[in-house]
ZAMARGU-4260 file (C-alpha; in steps of 0.2 Angstrom, whole numbers, plus 5000, padded with zeros to 4 digits):
<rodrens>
0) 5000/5000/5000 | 5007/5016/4994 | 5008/5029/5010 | 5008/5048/5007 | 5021/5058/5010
5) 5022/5067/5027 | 5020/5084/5016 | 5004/5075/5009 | 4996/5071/5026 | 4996/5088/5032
10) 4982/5099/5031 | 4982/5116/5018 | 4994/5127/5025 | 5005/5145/5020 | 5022/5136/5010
15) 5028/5154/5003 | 5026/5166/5021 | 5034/5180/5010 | 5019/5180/4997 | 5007/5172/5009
20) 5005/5157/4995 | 4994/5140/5001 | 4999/5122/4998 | 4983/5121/4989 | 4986/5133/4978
25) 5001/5127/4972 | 4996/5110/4972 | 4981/5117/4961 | 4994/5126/4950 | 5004/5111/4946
30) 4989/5102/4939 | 4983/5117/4929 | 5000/5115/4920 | 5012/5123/4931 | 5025/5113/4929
35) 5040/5120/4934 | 5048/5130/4948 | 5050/5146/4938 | 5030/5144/4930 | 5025/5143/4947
40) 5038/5157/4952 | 5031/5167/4938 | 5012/5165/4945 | 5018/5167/4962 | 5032/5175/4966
45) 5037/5160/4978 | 5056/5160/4981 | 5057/5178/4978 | 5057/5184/4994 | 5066/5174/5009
50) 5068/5157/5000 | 5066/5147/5013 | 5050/5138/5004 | 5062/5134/4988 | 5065/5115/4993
55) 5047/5113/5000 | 5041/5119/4983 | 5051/5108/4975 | 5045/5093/4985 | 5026/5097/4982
60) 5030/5100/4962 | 5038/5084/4965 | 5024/5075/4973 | 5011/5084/4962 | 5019/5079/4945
65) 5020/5060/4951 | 5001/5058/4955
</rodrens>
């Protein structure tokens, strides 16, 4: 039995502080097409302030593009 990911498991939450972007909207994004970092940078602006959400939007673009 395949187990979800600890991010997977938790409930919608701020990834992006800086631009105060949701797990659910990124998620949302990747399965509109986003497919990348810099498209979901572009639509966002995630990564641009701090970047201390880059590696956990990497893992949910992961995670996202799998499923």
């Amino acid at each position: 039995m395949d187990q979800k990911s600890f991010i997977e498991q938790r409930p919608d939450y701020v990834v992006c502080t800086c631009m105060g972007v949701m797990y659910s909207e990124l998620c949302a994004a990747v399965r509109n097409g986003c497919t990348t970092f810099q498209s979901l940078a572009d639509m966002y602006m995630v990564g641009s302030g701090c970047s201390s959400c880059v590696p956990e939007i990497y893992e949910i673009l992961d995670n996202e593009l799998k499923s």
